[in-house]
N, C-alpha and C positions, 0 to 999 in steps of 0.2 A: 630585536627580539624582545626589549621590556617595551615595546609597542604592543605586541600581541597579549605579553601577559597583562599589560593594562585592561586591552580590548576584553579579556577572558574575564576579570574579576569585574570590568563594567558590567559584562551580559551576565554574569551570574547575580550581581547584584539585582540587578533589574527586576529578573525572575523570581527572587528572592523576596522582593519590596510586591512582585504582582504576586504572587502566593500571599502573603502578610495580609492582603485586601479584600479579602474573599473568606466564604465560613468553607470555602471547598478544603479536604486536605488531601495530602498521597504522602507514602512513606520518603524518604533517601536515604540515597546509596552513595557513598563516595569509596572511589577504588584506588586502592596503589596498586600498582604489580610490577615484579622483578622478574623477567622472564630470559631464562639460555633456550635458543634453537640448537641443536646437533643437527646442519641439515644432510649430513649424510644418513644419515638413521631415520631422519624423519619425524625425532622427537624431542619434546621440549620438555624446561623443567622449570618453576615459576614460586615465588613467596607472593601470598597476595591478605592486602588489611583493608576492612570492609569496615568503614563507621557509618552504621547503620542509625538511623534515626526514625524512628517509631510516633508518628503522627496523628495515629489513630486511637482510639477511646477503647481499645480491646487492649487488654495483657498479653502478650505475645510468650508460649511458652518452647514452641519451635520453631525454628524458619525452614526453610525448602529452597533446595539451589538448585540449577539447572547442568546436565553435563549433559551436554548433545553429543559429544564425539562418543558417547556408548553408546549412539544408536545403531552404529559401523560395524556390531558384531554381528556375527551367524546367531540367530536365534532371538534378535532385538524384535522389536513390536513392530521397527521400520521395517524390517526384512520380513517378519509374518505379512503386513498391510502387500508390500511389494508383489507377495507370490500369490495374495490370495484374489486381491480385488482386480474383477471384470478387463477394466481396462486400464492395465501397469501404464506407469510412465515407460514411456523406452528410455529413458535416461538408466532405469533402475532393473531392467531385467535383461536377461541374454533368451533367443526363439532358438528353436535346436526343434527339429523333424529328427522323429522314435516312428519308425513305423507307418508312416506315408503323417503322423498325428503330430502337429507341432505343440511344443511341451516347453512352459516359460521357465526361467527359473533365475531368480534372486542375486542380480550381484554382489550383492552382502553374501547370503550364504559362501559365496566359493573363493569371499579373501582370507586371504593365509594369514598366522599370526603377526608378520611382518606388515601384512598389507592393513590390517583393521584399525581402526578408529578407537580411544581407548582415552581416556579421565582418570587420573584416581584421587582422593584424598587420603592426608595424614596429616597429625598433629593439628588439628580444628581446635582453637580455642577461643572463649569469649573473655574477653579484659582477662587474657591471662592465665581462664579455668578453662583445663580442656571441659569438654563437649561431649558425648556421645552422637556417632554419627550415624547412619543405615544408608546406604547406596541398593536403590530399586531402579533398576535401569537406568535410564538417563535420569532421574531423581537425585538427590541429595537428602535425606531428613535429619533435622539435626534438633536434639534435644539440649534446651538451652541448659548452660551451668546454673542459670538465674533467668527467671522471667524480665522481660523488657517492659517495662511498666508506660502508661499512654504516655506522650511526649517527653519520651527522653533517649537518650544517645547511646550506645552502646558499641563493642571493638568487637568484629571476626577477625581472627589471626588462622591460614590455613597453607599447608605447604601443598604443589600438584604437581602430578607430572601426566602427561600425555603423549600421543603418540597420531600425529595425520593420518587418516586412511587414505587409500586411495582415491581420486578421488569421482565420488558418485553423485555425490546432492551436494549442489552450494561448496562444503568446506570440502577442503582435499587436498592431495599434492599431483601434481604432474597432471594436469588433465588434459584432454583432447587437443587443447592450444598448446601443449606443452610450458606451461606457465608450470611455476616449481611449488608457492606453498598459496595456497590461498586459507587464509585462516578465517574462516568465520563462524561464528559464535564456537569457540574453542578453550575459553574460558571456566571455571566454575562463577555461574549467574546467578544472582539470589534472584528468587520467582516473585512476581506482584503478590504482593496483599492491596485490596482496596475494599471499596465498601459491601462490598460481593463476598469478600475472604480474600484467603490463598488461589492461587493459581497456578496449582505446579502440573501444569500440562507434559505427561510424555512429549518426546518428539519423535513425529511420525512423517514430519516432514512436509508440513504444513507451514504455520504461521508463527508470530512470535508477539509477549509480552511483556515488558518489562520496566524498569525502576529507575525514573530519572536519577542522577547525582553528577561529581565530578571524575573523571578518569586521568590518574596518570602512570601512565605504562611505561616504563623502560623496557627493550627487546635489543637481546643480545645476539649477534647471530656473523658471522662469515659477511667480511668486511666487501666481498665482490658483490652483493645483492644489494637490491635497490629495494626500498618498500613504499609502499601505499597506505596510506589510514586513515582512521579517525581522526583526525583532533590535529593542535598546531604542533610543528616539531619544534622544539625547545634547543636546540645544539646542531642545527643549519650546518654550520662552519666548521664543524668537525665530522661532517658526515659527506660533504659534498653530493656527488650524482644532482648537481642539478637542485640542488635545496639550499647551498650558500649563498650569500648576496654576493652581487656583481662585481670581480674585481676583487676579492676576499679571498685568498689561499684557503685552502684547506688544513687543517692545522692535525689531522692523523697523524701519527707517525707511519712509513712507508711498510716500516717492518711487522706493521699493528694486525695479527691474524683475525681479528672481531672486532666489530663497533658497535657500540652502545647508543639505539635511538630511543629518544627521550620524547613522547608525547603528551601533550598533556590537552584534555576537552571537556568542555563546560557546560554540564546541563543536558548530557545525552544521556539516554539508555541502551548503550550498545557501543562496542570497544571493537571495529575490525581491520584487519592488515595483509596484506600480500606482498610477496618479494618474489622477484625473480633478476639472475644474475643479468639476462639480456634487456631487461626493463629501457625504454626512453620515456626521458622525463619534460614534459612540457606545459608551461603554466602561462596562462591568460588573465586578465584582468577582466571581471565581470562586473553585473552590476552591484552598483553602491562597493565597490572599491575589495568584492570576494576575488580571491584567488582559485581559478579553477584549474587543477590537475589534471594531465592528461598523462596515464601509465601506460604503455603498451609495448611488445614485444617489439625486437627489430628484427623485424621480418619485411623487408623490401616490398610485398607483395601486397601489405595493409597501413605501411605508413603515409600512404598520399590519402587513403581511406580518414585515419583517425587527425589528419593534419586539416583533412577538409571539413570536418563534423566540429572541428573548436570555435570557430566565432557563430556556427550553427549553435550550440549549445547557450553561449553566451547569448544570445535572442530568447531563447527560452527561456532560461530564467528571467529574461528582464519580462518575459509576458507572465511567466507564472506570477512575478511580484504583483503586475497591475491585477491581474484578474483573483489572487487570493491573497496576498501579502507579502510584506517582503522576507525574504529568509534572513533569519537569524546571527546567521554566524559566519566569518569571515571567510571560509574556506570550503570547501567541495573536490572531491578527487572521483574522473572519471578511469579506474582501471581495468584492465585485461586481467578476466582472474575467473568469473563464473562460468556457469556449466547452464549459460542462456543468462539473465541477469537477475540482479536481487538486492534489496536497498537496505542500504546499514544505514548508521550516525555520520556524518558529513562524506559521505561516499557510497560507490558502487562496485559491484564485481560486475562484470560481462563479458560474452565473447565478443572478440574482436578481431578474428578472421573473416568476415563478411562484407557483403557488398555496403560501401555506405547510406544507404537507405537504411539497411538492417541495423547496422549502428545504430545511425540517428535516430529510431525509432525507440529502441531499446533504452539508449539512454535518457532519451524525452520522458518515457515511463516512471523508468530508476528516480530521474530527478526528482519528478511530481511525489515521488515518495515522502520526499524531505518535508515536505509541510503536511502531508496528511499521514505518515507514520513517523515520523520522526520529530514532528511540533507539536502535530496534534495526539496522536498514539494513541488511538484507538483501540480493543484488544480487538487484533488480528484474529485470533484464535475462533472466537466469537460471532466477531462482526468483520468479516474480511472483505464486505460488499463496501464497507465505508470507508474502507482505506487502499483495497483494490478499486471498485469502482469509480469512487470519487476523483482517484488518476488516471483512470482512463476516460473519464471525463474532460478531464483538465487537457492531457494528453490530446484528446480527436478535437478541441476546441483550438490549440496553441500549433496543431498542426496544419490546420484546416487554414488560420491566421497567415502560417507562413509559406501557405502551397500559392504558387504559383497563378493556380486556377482553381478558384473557392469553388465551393459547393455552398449551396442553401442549406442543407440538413448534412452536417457532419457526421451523425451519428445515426445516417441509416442503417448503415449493413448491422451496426448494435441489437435492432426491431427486427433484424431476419433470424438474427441467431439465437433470437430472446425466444421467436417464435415457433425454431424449430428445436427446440427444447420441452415446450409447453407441447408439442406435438407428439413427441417423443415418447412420452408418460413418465419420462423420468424427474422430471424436475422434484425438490424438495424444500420446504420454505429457508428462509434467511439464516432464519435462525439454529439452523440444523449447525453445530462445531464442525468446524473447518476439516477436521481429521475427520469426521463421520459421516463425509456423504458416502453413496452407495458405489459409487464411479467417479471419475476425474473428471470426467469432461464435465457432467453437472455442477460439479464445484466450480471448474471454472467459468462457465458461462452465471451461472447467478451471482458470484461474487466481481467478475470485472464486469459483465454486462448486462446482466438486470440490478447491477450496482448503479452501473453508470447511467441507467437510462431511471431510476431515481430520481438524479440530478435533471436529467433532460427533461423528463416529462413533469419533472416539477416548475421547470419553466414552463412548461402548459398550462400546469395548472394557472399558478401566480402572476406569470410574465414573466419575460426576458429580461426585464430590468428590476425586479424584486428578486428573480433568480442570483444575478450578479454581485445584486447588495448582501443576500442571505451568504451565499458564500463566500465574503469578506468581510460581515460582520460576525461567522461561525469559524473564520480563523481567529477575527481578536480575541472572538471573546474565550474560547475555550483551547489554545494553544498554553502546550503544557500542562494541560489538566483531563488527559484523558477522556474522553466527552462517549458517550453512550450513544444509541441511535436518537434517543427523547430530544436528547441537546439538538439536533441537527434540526428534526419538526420542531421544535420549539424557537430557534430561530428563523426559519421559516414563516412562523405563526407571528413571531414579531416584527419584523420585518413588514410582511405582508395585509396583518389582520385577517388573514382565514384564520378557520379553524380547519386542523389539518390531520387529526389523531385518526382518524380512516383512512386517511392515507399510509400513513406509516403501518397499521394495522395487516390492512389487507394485503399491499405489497410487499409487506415483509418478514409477516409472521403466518401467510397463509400461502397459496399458490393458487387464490382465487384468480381469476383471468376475466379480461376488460375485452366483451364484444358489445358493438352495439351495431345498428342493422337499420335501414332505411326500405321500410315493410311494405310500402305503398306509395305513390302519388295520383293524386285524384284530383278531378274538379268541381267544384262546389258556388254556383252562380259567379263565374267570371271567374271566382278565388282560387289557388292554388291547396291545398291539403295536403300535408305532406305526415304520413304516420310513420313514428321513429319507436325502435323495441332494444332495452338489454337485457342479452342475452346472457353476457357473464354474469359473475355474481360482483364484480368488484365496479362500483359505481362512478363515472365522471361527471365534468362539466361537459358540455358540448360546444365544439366552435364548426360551424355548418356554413360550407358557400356554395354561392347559387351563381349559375353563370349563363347570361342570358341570352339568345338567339342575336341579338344583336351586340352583343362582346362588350357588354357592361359586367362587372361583378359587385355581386351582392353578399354581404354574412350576415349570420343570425347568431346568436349567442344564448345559449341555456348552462343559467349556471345551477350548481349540485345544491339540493336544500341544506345536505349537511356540511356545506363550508362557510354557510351565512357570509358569501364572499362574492362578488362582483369585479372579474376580472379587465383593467384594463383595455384598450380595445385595440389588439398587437398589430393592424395595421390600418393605420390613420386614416390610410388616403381608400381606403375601402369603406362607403356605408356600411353598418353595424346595427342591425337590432335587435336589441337585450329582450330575451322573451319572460315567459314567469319560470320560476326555478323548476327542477323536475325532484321530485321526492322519489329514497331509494326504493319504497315499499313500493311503489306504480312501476311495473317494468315498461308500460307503453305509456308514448309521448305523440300529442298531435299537435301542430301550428299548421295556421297559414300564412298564407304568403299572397299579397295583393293584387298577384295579376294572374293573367289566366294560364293556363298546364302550356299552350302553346309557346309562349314565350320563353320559355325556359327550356334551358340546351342539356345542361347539366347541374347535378347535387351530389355535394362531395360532404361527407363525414370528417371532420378534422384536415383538411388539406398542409397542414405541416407536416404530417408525420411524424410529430413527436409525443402525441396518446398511444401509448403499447395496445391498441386494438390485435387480438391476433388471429381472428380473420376477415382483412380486408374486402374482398370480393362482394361482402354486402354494406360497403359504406358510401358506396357509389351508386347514383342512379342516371343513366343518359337515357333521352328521349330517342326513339327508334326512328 
């Protein structure tokens, strides 16, 4: 155990010395917590001291904490959003037919006071002065005893008690899998300040932001449970279930009605746990020497399921390391605990009643999370395309890796469902907050997959191999430092030498769309002619291949005026001819091509399919 706490104060130094390096800053959070579970009741009661460090050039005269478990009540902004909008999650509503009319209604509304979700504070002091506090739904506002002056240090001292709801989203108890508490974000969380402000987001059950520091939790609870968490457990040997080392009694006493786990994690933003009395606990050796958790019920029915997805996982991560970096920190716990899956600080919640596909896919997601929200942390909130997307990215690239039978373009079906959204009329740009699109499904298709087709058709733009380096020089370099979408084009742009600020522009702050259309072919004294039109408003490079009667292939390459960029030529063993660039102000483009109309079989617009053109049908020209 003083191996781990060595490994803990190495990584936190580390982080410490890379923060030191840089004119970048972000607040910290360092947390104690003392926490009783009552699991017959359902509720907990908890002391928690917050030294908060104030690294920013503003006077801070209130902070803002998070209490998500009052989102649980009848009457929360969760429960209005659930009843009102188009198309509810079915996780969050019950259908009931009134009159031949089906009529949704809110599973918040109809939990009973036993069953609701519920936070309170009392006794909030800072270095010792109470506070005045105001609780606005899930908010906290707390009005300092003293302002926090730019970089200096300061104490919250606060007592909680709370109460599990049932459970509906993410946190809960007893859910569907019969898993007992899954605790996430159950805590009072102090909300991001960055160079934006405050960020004290309702929760409506969306996304999440928050405040790197260190965690260490003590959780008291009914000595038969087994938990999952964040962070390293510190007292193994008096905890047993599969957490002691080998051959090391348990040192409990028999008659001991509660045990006290002791974790402790360095440099997260997010403290989460679940317990359940039937828990098995299985742990693997991953890459660079991580311990990977595997929680799950014993249920006969999915234990060959989650036995067969563990040294599956352990591949994943060792691809995730090569293709964006390596993870951080020595441990990762895959549990049985969510209501579908969702990514904390060195773990996951997920269901784990499923076929193992469904597993393995789920948790390939969850994983991917660890480096782009939980190294990099992005606000979710915000920009949920760069931390969803960018996983599912990772995700259809690390799957595609280990299928069996690859595919060329992994991220096709991404360009059908990008497309039939844009079809749709719904769609709404990036930048629209996570909580405020009109409908679910548009959230989620622009944030995991016109997120992820970002990535992809950024390898169109730049290459395949500028893509690769961009995104493992955009983990080093902005890991741990919260990175905005600029960061992302901006190393892109370094990386590659384009210029790329149209790009991030139009796909991500507009819902401009990329047609372009092959209008003509003609012949002109032996020469081919070929007239090319864009139709969208959002402008590309062009990669065009000709395929000739006698089954030779040909490309042409038009690159965009405004990337002053000259894209590599992505495949070697195919002639290539770079034409002159196509300015956005000219929607039509004319070349030719040296031989005559006859020789030529077929003209294809982009044949990767990884340009989000979204409609196909005029990219193509075949001779009759």
């Amino acid at each position: 155990m003083k191996k781990i706490l060595l490994t803990a104060c190495i990584v936190w130094n580390s982080f410490s010395l890379f923060a030191q390096n840089t004119s970048y800053w972000q607040q910290k959070a360092d947390y104690k917590m003392d926490v009783f579970m009552d699991t017959e009741r359902f509720q907990y009661k908890g002391k928690q001291e917050l030294i908060y460090t104030n690294n920013s050039a503003d006077t801070l005269k209130k902070v803002y904490y998070h209490l998500y478990n009052n989102a649980f009540q009848p009457g929360s902004e969760m429960d209005s959003r659930a009843q009102n909008i188009k198309d509810s999650d079915a996780r969050m509503v019950t259908k009931t037919k009134i009159d031949g009319t089906e009529v949704k209604q809110s599973r918040i509304k109809s939990l009973k006071p036993n069953e609701i979700g519920y936070l309170n504070i009392s006794n909030f002091k800072q270095d010792g002065v109470a506070a005045k506090t105001k609780t606005t739904g899930t908010i906290l506002e707390v009005f300092l005893a003293k302002p926090i002056l730019p970089h200096s240090t300061t104490t919250f001292t606060l007592n909680f008690d709370g109460q599990l709801p049932v459970q509906i989203r993410r946190s809960g108890r007893n859910n569907s899998e019969g898993v007992a508490l899954s605790m996430a974000q159950w805590y009072p969380k102090i909300a991001e300040f960055d160079f934006e402000g405050w960020h004290p987001d309702p929760y409506i059950a969306r996304e999440f932001h928050g405040v790197w520091g260190n965690f260490d939790v003590k959780i008291t609870i009914d000595k038969n449970y087994v938990l999952g968490a964040t962070g390293y457990l510190q007292n193994p040997n008096e905890i047993g279930h599969g957490y002691q080392e080998t051959g090391v009694e348990v040192k409990h006493p028999k008659k001991t009605k509660n045990l006290s786990w002791h974790f402790v994690a360095p440099m997260v933003h997010d403290f989460t746990w679940a317990a359940d009395k039937e828990y098995l606990h299985d742990v693997v050796k991953g890459p660079n020497d991580v311990d990977l958790h595997f929680l799950y019920k014993n249920n006969p029915k999915i234990i060959e399921n989650w036995k067969n997805v563990q040294p599956l996982m352990v591949k994943v991560m060792d691809l995730y390391n090569k293709h964006i970096g390596n993870y951080p920190y020595k441990q990762y716990s895959f549990i049985q605990g969510g209501d579908g899956g969702m990514e904390y600080a060195m773990c996951t919640l997920i269901l784990g009643n499923g076929t193992l596909e469904g597993i393995f896919g789920t948790a390939t997601h969850e994983l991917g999370h660890s480096w782009f929200q939980h190294v990099l942390a992005s606000n979710e909130s915000k920009h949920a395309w760069m931390d969803e997307g960018f996983t599912t990215y990772v995700q259809n690239l690390v799957t595609n890796e280990m299928a069996a039978k690859k595919v060329q373009n992994p991220f096709k079906q991404n360009y059908v469902l990008y497309t039939d959204l844009v079809n749709s009329g719904k769609e709404q740009p990036q930048t629209t907050h996570s909580d405020r699109y009109d409908e679910n499904r548009p959230y989620s298709i622009s944030s995991y997959i016109k997120g992820s087709i970002f990535l992809s058709q950024l390898g169109y733009l730049i290459g395949q191999d500028k893509l690769a380096e961009t995104i493992k020089r955009f983990y080093q370099d902005f890991k741990f430092k919260h990175p905005i979408p600029n960061d992302i084009k901006r190393t892109a742009e370094r990386v590659s030498g384009a210029e790329l600020d149209w790009y991030l522009t139009d796909w991500t702050q507009t819902t401009n769309t990329i047609d372009y259309g092959i209008t003509a072919v003609t012949e002109n004294d032996k020469n081919t002619v070929v007239n090319l039109e864009r139709i969208g408003r959002m402008p590309m490079p062009i990669d065009l291949q000709v395929e000739y009667v006698d089954g030779t292939v040909e490309s042409f390459y038009i690159p965009l005026r405004m990337m002053y960029f000259e894209k590599e030529n992505p495949n070697p063993d195919v002639k290539r001819t770079v034409l002159s660039d196509w300015a956005w102000a000219n929607p039509k483009y004319e070349f030719n091509i040296g031989k005559p109309k006859s020789t030529i079989k077929k003209i294809t617009i982009d044949p990767s399919g990884l340009m989000a053109d979204v409609k196909m049908t005029n990219n193509v020209f075949e001779m009759k």
